[in-house]
C-alpha positions, -999 to +999 in steps of 0.1 A: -862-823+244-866-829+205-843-855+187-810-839+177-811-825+147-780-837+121-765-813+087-738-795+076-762-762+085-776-751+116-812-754+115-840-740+133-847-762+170-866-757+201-848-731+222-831-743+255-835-717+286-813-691+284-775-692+290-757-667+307-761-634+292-737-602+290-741-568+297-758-540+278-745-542+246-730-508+229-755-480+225-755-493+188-770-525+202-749-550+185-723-570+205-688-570+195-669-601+185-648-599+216-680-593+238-696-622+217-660-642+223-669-638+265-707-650+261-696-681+241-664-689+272-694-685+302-719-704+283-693-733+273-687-734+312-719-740+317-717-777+325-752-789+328-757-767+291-729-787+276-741-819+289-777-815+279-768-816+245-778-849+226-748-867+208-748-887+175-720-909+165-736-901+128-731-865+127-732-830+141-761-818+169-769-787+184-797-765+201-805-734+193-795-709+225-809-669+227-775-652+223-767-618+240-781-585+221-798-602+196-770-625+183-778-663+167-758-686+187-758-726+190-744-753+211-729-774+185-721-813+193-689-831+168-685-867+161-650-880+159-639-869+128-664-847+116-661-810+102-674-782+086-657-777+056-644-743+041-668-717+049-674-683+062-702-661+079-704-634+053-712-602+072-717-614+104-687-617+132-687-642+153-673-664+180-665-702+198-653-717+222-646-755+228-664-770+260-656-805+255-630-824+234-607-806+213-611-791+180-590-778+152-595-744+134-580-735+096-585-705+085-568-680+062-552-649+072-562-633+042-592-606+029-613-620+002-634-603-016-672-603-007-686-613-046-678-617-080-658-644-078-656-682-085-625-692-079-589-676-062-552-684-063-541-679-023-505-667-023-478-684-002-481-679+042-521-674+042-530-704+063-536-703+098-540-735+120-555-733+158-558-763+183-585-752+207-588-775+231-613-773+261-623-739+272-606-722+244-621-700+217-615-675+192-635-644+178-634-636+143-647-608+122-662-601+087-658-627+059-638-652+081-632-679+057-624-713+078-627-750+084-636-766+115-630-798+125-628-827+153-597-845+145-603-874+174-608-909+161-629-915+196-640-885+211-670-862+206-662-824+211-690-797+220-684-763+216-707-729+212-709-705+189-724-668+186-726-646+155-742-609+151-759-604+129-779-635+128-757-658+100-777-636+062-758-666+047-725-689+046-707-694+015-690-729+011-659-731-003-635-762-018-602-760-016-574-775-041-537-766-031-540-726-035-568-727-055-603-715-036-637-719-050-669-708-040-691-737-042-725-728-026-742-702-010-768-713+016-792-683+030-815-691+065-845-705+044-821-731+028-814-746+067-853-751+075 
């Protein structure tokens, strides 16, 4: 297996064998975010997957799995007190489950608008807060706009993710109070 690899982004690793797949996907050929939400809960159960995964007390590690109907999808590995930062998957919907540890979810319950914007005032009541401890997960859909992060001061989470269509990009975001601004935008040949 290849040294973990460590970023904000995922990047592009060796493949492990395939985790557990689903069945046909729609006649349109792209899984749903609740059928991608079932892939992400039997591979996360997978406990030789979960443990094959290399940690780093430094940062973030994953590997690269073959998600179901074409889907990108990655076993992701957290550090005590890492995180994502504010960010969302643009067009694609996604999935994850926690398979070890516990992790912490904010999001906002809120549409934002897709471009032409810098920065946004959130009104009052948009945040959302999840604990999803081991074996729990969450789908999402369309410009999801969230933060993960593992909130332990000891213990490494793992969890795995699945998005269709493959992530086009992820826009980062800062966050001041109410005040929302779109800080980057990272496309796949940024994470190579």
């Amino acid at each position: 297996m290849s040294a973990p690899v460590r970023s904000n982004a995922p990047a592009a690793v060796p493949a492990h064998p395939a985790p557990p797949t689903l069945p046909a996907a729609p006649a349109s050929g792209a899984p749903t975010a609740a059928e991608l939400l079932e892939f992400v809960r039997r591979t996360a159960a997978d406990t030789a997957l979960v443990a094959s995964l290399p940690l780093d007390p430094e940062g973030r590690t994953w590997i690269r799995l073959d998600g179901p109907g074409g889907s990108e999808a990655w076993l992701i590995g957290w550090p005590p007190g890492t995180g994502t930062g504010w960010h969302d998957h643009a067009d694609s919907v996604g999935a994850f489950t926690t398979a070890s540890g516990e992790l912490k979810e904010y999001s906002l319950a809120a549409r934002i608008p897709t471009d032409g914007w810098k920065t946004l005032e959130l009104t009052e009541g948009v945040d959302r807060t999840r604990t999803l401890p081991t074996g729990k997960g969450r789908a999402f859909g369309h410009h999801h706009v969230h933060e993960v992060l593992n909130e332990s001061t000891t213990e490494h989470a793992v969890s795995v993710h699945a998005y269709y269509p493959p992530l086009p990009r992820i826009r980062r975001y800062s966050r001041s109070g109410q005040v929302l601004r779109l800080e980057q935008v990272e496309r796949p040949e940024d994470w190579n």
